[in-house]
C-alpha positions as CSV (number, residue, x, y, z in Angstrom):
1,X,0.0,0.0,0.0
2,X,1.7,2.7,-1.3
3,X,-0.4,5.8,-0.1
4,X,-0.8,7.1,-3.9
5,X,-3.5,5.7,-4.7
6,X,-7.2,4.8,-3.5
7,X,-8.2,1.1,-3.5
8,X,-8.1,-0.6,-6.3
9,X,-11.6,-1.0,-8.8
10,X,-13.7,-4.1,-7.8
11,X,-11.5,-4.6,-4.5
12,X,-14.1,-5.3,-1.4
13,X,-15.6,-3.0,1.0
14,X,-17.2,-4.1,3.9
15,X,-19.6,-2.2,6.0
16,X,-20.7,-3.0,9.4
17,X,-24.0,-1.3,10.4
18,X,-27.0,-0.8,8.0
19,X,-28.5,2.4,8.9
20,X,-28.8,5.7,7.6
21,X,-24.9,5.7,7.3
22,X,-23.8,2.2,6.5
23,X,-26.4,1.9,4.0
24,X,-25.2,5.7,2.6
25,X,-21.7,4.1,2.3
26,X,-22.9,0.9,1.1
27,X,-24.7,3.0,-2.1
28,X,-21.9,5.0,-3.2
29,X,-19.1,2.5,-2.8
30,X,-20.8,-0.1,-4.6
31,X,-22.0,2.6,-7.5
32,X,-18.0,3.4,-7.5
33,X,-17.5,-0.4,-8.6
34,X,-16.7,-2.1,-5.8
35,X,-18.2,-5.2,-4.8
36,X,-19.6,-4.4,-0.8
37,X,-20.2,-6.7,1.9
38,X,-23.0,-4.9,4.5
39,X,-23.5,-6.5,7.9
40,X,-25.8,-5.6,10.8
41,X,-26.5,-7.7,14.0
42,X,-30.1,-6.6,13.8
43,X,-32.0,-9.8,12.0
44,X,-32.9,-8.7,8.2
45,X,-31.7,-4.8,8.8
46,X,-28.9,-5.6,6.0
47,X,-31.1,-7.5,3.7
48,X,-34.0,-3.9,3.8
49,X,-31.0,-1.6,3.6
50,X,-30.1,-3.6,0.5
51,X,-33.6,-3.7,-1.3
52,X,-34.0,0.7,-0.4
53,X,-30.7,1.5,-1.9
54,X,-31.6,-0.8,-5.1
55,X,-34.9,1.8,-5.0
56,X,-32.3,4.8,-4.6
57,X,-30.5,3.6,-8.0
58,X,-34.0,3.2,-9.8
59,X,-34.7,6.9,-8.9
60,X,-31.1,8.0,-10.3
61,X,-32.0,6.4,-13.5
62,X,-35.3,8.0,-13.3
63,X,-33.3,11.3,-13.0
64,X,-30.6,10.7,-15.4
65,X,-27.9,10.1,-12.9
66,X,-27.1,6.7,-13.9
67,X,-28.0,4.6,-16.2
68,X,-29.5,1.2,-16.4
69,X,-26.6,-0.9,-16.6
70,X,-24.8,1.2,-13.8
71,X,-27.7,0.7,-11.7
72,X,-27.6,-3.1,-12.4
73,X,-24.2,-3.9,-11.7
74,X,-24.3,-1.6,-8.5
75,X,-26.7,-3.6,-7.6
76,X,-25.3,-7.1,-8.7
77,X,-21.6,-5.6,-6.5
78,X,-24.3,-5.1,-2.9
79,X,-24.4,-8.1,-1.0
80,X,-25.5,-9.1,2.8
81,X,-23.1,-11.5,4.6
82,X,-24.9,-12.9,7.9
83,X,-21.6,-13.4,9.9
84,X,-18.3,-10.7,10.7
85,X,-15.9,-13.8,9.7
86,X,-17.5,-13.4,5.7
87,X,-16.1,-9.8,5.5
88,X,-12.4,-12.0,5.3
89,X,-11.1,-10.5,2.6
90,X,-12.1,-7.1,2.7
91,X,-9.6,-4.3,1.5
92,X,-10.9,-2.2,3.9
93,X,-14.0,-2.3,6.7
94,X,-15.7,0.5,7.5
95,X,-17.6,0.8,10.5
96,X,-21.1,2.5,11.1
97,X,-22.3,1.3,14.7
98,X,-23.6,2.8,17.3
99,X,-21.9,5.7,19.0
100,X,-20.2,4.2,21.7
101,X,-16.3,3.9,22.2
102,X,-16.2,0.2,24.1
103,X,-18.8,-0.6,21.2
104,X,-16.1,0.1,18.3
105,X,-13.5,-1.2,20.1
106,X,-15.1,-5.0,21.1
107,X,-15.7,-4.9,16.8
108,X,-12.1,-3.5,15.6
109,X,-10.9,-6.3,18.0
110,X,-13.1,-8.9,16.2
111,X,-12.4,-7.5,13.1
112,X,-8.2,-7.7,13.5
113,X,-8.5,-11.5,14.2
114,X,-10.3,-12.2,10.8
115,X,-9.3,-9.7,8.1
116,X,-5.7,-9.9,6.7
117,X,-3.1,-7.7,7.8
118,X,-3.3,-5.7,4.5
119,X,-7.3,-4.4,5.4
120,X,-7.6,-0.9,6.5
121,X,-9.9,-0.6,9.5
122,X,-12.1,2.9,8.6
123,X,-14.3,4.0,11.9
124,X,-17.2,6.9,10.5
125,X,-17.6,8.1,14.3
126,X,-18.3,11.6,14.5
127,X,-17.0,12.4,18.0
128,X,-14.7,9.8,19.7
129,X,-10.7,10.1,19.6
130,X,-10.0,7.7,16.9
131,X,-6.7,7.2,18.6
132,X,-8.4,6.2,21.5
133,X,-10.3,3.3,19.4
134,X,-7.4,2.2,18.4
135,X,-5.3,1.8,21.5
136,X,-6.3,-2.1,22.1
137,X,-5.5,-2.9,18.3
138,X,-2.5,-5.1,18.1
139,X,-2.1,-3.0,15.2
140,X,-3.4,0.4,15.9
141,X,-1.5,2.1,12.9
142,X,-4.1,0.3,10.5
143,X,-7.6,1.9,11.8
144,X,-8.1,5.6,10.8
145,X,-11.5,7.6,10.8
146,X,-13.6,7.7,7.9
147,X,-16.1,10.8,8.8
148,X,-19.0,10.7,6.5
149,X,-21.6,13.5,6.7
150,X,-25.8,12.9,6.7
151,X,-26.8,12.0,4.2
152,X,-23.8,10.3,3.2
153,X,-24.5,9.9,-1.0
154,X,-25.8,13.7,-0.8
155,X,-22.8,15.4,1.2
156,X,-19.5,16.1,-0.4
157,X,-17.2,15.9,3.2
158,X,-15.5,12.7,4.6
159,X,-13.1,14.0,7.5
160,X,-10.0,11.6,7.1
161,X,-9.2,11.4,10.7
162,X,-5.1,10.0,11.9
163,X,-4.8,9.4,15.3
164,X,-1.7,9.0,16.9
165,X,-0.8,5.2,15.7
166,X,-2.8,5.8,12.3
167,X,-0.4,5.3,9.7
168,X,0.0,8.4,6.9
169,X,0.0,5.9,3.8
170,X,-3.1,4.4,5.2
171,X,-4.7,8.0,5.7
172,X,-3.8,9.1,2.2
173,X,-5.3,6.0,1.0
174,X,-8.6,6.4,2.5
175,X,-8.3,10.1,1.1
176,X,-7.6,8.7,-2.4
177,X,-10.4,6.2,-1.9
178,X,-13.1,9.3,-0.8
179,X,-12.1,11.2,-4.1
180,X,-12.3,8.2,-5.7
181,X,-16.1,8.1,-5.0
182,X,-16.6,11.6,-5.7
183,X,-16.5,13.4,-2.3
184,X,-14.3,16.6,-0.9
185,X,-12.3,14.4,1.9
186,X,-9.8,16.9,4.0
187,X,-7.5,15.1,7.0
188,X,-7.7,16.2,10.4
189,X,-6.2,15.2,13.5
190,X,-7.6,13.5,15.8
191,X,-9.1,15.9,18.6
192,X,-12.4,16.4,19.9
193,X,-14.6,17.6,17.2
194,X,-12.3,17.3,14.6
195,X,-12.8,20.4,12.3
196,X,-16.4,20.4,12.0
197,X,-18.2,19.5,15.3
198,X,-15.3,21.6,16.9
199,X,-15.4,25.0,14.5
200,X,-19.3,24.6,13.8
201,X,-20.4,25.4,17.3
202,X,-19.9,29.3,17.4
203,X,-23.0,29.1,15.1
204,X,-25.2,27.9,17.1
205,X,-23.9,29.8,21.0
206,X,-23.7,33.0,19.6
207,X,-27.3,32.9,18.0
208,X,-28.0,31.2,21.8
209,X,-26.4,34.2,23.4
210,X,-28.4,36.8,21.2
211,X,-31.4,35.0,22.1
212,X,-31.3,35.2,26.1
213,X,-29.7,38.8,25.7
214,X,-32.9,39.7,23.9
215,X,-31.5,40.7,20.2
216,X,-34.1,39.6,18.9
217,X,-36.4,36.4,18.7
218,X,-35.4,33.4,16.9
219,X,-37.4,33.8,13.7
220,X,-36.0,36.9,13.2
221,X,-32.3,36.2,14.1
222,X,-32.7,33.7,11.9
223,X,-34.2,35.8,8.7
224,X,-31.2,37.8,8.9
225,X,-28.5,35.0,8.9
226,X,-30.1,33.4,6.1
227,X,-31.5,37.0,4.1
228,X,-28.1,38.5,4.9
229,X,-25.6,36.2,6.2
230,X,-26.1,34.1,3.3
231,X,-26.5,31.1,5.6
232,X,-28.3,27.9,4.0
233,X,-30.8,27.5,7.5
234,X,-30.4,30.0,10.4
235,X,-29.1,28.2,13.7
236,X,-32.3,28.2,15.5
237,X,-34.1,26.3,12.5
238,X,-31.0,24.1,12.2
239,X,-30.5,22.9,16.1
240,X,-34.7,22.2,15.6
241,X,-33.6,19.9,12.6
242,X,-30.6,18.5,14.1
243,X,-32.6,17.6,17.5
244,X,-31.7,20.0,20.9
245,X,-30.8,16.4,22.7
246,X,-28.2,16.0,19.9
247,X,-26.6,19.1,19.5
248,X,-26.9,19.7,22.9
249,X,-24.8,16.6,23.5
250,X,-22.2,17.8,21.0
251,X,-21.5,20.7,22.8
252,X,-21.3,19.2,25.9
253,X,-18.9,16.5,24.8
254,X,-16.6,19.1,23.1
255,X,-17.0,21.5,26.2
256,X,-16.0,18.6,28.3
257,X,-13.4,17.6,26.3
258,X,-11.7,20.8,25.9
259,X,-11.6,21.2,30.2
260,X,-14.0,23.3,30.4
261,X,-13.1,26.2,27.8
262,X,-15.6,29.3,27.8
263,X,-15.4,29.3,24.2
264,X,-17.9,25.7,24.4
265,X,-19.9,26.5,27.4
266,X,-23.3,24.7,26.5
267,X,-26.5,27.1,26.3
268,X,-29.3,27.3,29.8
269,X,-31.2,28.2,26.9
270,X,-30.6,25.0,25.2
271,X,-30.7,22.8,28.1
272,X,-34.1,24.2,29.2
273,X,-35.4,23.0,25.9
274,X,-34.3,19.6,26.7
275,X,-35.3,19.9,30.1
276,X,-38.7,20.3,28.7
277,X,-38.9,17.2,26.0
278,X,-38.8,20.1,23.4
279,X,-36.0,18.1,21.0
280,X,-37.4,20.4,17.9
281,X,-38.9,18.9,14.8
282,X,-38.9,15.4,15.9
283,X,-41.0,16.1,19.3
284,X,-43.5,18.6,17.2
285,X,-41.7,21.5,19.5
286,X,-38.6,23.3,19.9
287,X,-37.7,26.8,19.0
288,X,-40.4,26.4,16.7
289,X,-44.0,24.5,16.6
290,X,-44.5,22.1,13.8
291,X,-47.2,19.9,12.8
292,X,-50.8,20.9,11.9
293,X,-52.0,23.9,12.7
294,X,-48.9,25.7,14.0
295,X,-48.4,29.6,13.4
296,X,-45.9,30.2,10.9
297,X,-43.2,32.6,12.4
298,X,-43.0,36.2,12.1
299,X,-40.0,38.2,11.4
300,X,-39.6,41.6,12.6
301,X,-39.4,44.3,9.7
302,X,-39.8,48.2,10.5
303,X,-42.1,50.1,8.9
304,X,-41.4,52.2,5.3
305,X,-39.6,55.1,5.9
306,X,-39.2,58.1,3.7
307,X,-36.3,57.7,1.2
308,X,-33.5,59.9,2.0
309,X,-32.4,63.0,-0.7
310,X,-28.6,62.5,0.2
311,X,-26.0,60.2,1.6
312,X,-22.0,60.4,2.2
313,X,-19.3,58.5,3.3
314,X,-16.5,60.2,5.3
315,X,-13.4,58.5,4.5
316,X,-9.8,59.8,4.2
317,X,-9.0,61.7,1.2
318,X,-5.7,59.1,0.5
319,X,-8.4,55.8,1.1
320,X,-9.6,54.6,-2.4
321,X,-11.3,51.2,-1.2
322,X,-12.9,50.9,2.1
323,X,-15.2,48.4,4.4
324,X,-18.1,50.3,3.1
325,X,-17.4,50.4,-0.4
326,X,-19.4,47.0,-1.2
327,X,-22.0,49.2,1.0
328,X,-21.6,51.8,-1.4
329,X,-21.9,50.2,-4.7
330,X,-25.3,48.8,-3.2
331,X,-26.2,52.2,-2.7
332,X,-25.2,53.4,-6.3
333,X,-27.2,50.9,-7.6
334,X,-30.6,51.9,-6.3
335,X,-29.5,55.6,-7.0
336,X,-28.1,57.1,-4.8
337,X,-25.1,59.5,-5.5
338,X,-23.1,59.0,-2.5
339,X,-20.8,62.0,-2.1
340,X,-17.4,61.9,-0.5
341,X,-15.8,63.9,2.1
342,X,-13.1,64.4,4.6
343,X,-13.7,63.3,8.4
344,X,-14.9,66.3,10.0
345,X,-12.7,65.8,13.5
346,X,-10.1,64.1,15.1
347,X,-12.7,61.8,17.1
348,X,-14.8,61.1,13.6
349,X,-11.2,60.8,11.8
350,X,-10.5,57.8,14.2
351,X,-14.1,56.3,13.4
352,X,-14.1,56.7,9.4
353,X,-15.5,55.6,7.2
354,X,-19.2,56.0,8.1
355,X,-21.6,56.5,6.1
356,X,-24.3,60.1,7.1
357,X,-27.7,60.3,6.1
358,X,-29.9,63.1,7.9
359,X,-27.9,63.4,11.1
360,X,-27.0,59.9,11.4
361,X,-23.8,58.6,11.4
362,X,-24.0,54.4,10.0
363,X,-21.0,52.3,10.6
364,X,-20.6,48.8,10.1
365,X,-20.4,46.7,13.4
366,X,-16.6,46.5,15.1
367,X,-18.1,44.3,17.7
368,X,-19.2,47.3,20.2
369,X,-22.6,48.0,20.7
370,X,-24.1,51.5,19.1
371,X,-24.3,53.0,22.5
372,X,-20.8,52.4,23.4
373,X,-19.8,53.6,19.8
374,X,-21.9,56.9,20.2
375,X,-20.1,58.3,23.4
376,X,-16.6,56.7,21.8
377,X,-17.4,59.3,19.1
378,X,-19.1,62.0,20.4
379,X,-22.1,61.3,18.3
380,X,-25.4,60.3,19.5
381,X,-27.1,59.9,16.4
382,X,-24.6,56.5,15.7
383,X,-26.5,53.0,13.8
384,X,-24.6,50.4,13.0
385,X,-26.0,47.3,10.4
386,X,-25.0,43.9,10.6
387,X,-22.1,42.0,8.1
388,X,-23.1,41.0,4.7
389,X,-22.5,37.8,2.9
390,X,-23.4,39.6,-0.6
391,X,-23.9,42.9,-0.6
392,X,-25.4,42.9,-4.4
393,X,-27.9,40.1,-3.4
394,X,-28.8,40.6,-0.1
395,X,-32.5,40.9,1.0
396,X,-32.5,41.8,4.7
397,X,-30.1,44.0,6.7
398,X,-30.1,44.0,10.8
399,X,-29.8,48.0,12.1
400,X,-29.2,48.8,15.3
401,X,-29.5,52.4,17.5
402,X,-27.6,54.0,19.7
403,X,-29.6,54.9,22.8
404,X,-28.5,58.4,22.5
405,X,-30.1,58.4,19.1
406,X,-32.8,60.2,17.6
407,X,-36.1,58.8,16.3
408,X,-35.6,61.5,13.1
409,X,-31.9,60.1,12.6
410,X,-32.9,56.6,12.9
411,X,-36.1,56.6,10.7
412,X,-33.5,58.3,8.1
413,X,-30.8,55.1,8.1
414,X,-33.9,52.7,8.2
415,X,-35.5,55.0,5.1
416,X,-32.0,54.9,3.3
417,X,-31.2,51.2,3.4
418,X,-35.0,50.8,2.8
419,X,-34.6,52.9,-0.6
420,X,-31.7,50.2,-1.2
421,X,-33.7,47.5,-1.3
422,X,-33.4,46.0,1.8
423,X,-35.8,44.8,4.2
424,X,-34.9,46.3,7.5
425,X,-34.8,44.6,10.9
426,X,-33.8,46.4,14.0
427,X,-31.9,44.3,16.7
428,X,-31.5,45.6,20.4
429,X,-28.4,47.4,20.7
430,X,-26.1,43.9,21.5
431,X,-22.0,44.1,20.4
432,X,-21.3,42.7,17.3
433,X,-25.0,41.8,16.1
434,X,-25.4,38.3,14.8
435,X,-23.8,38.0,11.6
436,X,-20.9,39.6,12.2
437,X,-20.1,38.3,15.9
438,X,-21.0,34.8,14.6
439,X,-18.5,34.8,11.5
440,X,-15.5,36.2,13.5
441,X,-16.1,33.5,16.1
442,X,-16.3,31.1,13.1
443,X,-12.7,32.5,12.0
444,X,-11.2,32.7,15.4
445,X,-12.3,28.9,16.1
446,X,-10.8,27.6,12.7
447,X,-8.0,30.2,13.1
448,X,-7.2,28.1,16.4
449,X,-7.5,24.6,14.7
450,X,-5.0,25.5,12.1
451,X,-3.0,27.0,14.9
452,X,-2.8,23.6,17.1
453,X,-2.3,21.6,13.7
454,X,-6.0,20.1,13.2
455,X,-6.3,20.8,9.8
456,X,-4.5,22.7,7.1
457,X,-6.6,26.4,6.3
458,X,-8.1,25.2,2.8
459,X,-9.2,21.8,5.0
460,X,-10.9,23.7,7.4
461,X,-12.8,25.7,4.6
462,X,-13.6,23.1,2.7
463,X,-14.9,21.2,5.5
464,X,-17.2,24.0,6.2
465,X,-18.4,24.6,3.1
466,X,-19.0,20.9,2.7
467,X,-19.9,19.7,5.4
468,X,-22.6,22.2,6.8
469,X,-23.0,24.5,3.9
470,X,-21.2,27.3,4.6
471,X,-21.8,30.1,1.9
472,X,-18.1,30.6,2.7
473,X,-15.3,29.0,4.2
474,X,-14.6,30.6,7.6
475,X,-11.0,32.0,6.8
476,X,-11.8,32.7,3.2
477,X,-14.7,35.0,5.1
478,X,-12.0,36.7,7.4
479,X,-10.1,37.4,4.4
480,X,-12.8,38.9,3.0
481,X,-14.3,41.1,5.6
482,X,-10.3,41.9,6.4
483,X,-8.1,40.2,9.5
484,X,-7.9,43.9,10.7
485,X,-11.3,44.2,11.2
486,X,-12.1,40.4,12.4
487,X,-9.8,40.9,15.3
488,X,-11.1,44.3,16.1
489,X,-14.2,42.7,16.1
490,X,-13.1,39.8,19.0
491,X,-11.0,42.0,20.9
492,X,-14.5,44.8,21.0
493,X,-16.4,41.5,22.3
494,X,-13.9,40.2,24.5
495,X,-13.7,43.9,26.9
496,X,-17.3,43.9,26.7
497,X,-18.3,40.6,28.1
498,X,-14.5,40.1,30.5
499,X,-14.9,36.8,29.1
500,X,-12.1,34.4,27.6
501,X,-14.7,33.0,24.9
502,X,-13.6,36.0,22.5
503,X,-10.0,35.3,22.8
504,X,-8.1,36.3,19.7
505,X,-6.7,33.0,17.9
506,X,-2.6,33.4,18.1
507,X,-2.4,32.7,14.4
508,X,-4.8,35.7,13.7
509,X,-2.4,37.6,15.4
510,X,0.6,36.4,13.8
511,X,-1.0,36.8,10.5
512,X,-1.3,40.5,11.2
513,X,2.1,40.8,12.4
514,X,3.3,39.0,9.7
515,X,2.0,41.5,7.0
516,X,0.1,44.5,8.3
517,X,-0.6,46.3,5.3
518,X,-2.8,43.3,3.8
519,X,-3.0,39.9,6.6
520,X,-4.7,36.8,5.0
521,X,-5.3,33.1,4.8
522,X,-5.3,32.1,1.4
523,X,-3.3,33.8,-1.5
C-alpha cells in the first residue's frame, strides 16, 4: 500500500452497520464499482437496507444520474453477509455502529482477528478520539476515521481522521479512496470535534447568546443569517432539525473535552429546551411549533420610511477602497449619489468611514454595541448594520440604534437602506450583532484549529463549506471582511463581556504581524 493511490476498482468493501450511514456508504461504494459486503447484527436490517438502496438507483436512473446498466451492476456488486468472519477478505472495513467507544473497540478487536493484515480498518464516528479506538488494536496504525456526513450519497465531506498510531499511507489511501467516490475528503487530527463538530459550534452559542440577551427572537435572528448572512438554515431552524438532545450533546462532549473552555460552554437556553422534552422537529416543539395547525413565524421588519435626498461616506482623502465600499456600490445601484468627504474631526477621523444620512452617522459593526460607539465618538445619532454575505444580493439588513439616538436620525438610516432595497430589521443594541459576531467566532475557532495543527486552512474551509454549507469557508470570510477588522471585532467583544470565549486566535495575530498592510489566509 503505497499511499498514492485509492483502493483498487472491484476490491471489497465491507460495512458494518446498516443504517442511515452504513447503508449511505454501502450506495456509493458499490455505484464506484466495488463489490460491498453490508453486515448488521439486527435480523434482516442488512437485507432492507439492500432492497431501499436498489430503489435509490432506480430513482437515479429515473433522474438521469445513472444509467441502467450502472444501476444493475451496483446492484449485482451489494451483498449481505450474515456473519463478521464473511467480510475476510475485505480491502478495507468501515464501520457504522452505534456511538459508543467500548462498542467500536469490542468490533475492531473482532475484526483484526479475521481480516488480513493488508485491510484498513475505517471508523465513520463523529465524536470519539480515533486514537483512543485504536489503543487495544494489536495493530493500531491500521484503523483511521472515515467521517461521513448525513446523508452520506448527498454530502461532499469525509473528514479523514489519523490518530496518533494511524499510519500516513493508510490516511492518504482512504483520502484517495473518498475522491475516488466523488466526495471533498480533508485530513484532520484527531481531537475532539475534529474540524467540524469543533469549529461549527460558534454558530449555534452566539445565536444562543443573542437570544437570552434579547436581540431579537429566533425567527427573526434567523431571517437575517439566512437574508443577509447568506447562511443555507439559520441556527435556531437548524438545532430544531438537528434535535436539541443532539446538538446539545455535542456541545457538551466538546465542552467537556476541551476542560472546560468558555469558548464551548453549553447554552441554559438550550438545556431548558431539553429539560422540557422540546428536541425540535422530531418532538412537534422546539424553537419552533410544527405539525398541523402551527403559526408560521414572524420576522420583525420596521415600517417604510421616507427615502433619504442625500447620503456620504466620510473617509480619508488618501483611502480609495474601504469596508463600506461594497455598501456603497449597493447604494449606487438603487441611486443614490453617494458623495465623498473628509472626516470632519479628530474623534470622527478615528471612526471613518461612516456612512451620514440626515444626522446619522452608520457604521458597520466593530463588535461594540451603538451606544458604546456613540459616546466613543461624540455622536449620538450612531447606527450600525450587521455583516453581509453579498452585498449585491442581499434581502435583509439588521440595524441597530444607539440609545442616545434620535427617532428622526434613525427613521432616516432605516429609510436609506429601505430605498436600497433591503428589508430592515432592527436588533436591540447587542455588540457585534449576529452575523458579524458569529462569523469572527467562526474564523477565530478555525483560526485556532489551524493554529494547534488540526487541519490545514483550505481543509478547514472546505470542510465548512462541505460539510454544513457554509456560503463561505470561515477563513476565506475573514479574508474577505479583512483580519484587521475580524480581530477588532473579537478584541471589542472580548472587553465587553470580560470573558475568555472571544479570545483572539494566536495565528490571527501572527498573520497581522506577519503582513500589516494586507494579513490573510489564502493567497
Amino acid at each position: 500500500m503505497d499511499g498514492l493511490a485509492g483502493l483498487a476498482r472491484g476490491s471489497v468493501v465491507a460495512v458494518i452497520g446498516s443504517g442511515a450511514m452504513g447503508a449511505g456508504i454501502a450506495q456509493i461504494a458499490a455505484a464506484s464499482g466495488h463489490e460491498v459486503r453490508l453486515f448488521d447484527t439486527r435480523e434482516g436490517a442488512a437485507a432492507t437496507a439492500v432492497l431501499e438502496i436498489g430503489k435509490v438507483y432506480g430513482k437515479l436512473v429515473e433522474k438521469g444520474r445513472m444509467s441502467e446498466l450502472e444501476a444493475s451492476l451496483a446492484r449485482e456488486r451489494l451483498k449481505t453477509v450474515a456473519s463478521l468472519g464473511e467480510v475476510a477478505g475485505a480491502a478495507i472495513v468501515i464501520e457504522a455502529i452505534v456511538e459508543n467507544l467500548e462498542a467500536k473497540r469490542k468490533l475492531f478487536a473482532e475484526l483484526e482477528g479475521i481480516v488480513d493484515e493488508r485491510c484498513i480498518l475505517a471508523t465513520n464516528t463523529s465524536s470519539i478520539s480515533v486514537t483512543a479506538i485504536a489503543a487495544p488494536l494489536k495493530h493500531p496504525e491500521r484503523l483511521v476515521g472515515m467521517h461521513f456526513f448525513n446523508p452520506v450519497p448527498l454530502m461532499a465531506l469525509v473528514e479523514v481522521i489519523s490518530g496518533l498510531a494511524t499510519d500516513e499511507s493508510l490516511a492518504n489511501t482512504v483520502f484517495a479512496t473518498a475522491q475516488a467516490w466523488g466526495k471533498e475528503p480533508v485530513h484532520a487530527k484527531s481531537t475532539p470535534g475534529f474540524i467540524v463538530n469543533r469549529v461549527a459550534r460558534p454558530y449555534y452559542a452566539e445565536a444562543l447568546r443573542l437570544l437570552q440577551e434579547g436581540a431579537s427572537d429566533a425567527a427573526t435572528l434567523d431571517a437575517v443569517m439566512r437574508e443577509g448572512g447568506g447562511f443555507r438554515m439559520g441556527p435556531f431552524e437548524l438545532m430544531d432539525l438537528i434535535g436539541h438532545d443532539v446538538n446539545f450533546s455535542v456541545t457538551q462532549s466538546v465542552h467537556a473535552a476541551y476542560y472546560g473552555d468558555g469558548r464551548f460552554t453549553p447554552s441554559v437556553v438550550q438545556q431548558e429546551l431539553v429539560n422540557a422534552g422540546f428536541l425540535g422537529r422530531k418532538t412537534g416543539r422546539g424553537f419552533y411549533r410544527y405539525g398541523e395547525g402551527a403559526a408560521k413565524p414572524v420576522v420583525q421588519a420596521e415600517s417604510a420610511q421616507p427615502r433619504p435626498n442625500t447620503v456620504a461616506i466620510s473617509i480619508p482623502r488618501e483611502v480609495k477602497t474601504s469596508i463600506l465600499t461594497p455598501m456603497e456600490a449597493r447604494l449606487a445601484a438603487a441611486g443614490f449619489s453617494v458623495a465623498h468627504r473628509e472626516p470632519l474631526h479628530g474623534v470622527e477621523k478615528n471612526e471613518a468611514p461612516a456612512l451620514h444620512c440626515n444626522g446619522a452617522a452608520i457604521y458597520l459593526t466593530d463588535g461594540r454595541s451603538a451606544t458604546e460607539r456613540a459616546a466613543a465618538n461624540g455622536h449620538a445619532n450612531t447606527v450600525v448594520y450587521d455583516l453581509l454575505f453579498d452585498h449585491a444580493k442581499a434581502t435583509r439588513i439588521a440595524l441597530a440604534r444607539a440609545d442616545q439616538c434620535s427617532i428622526d436620525a434613525w427613521q432616516a438610516a432605516v429609510g436609506l437602506f429601505q430605498a436600497a432595497g433591503f428589508e430592515v430589521t432592527r436588533f436591540d443594541d447587542v455588540p457585534g450583532m449576529a452575523v458579524m459576531r458569529t462569523v469572527a467566532m467562526l474564523a477565530n475557532e478555525a483560526a485556532d484549529a489551524v493554529n494547534q495543527g488540526v487541519c490545514s486552512a483550505r481543509a478547514v474551509d472546505i470542510a465548512m463549506q462541505k460539510g454544513v454549507n457554509y456560503p463561505r469557508g470561515p477563513l476565506a470570510w475573514a479574508d474577505a471582511i479583512g483580519l484587521h477588522h475580524v480581530v477588532t471585532v473579537l478584541a471589542n467583544l472580548g472587553a465587553t463581556y470580560g470573558e475568555d470565549r472571544y479570545r483572539v486566535s494566536p495565528l490571527l495575530r501572527r498573520k497581522l504581524a506577519a503582513n500589516p498592510a494586507e494579513p490573510r489566509f489564502h493567497a
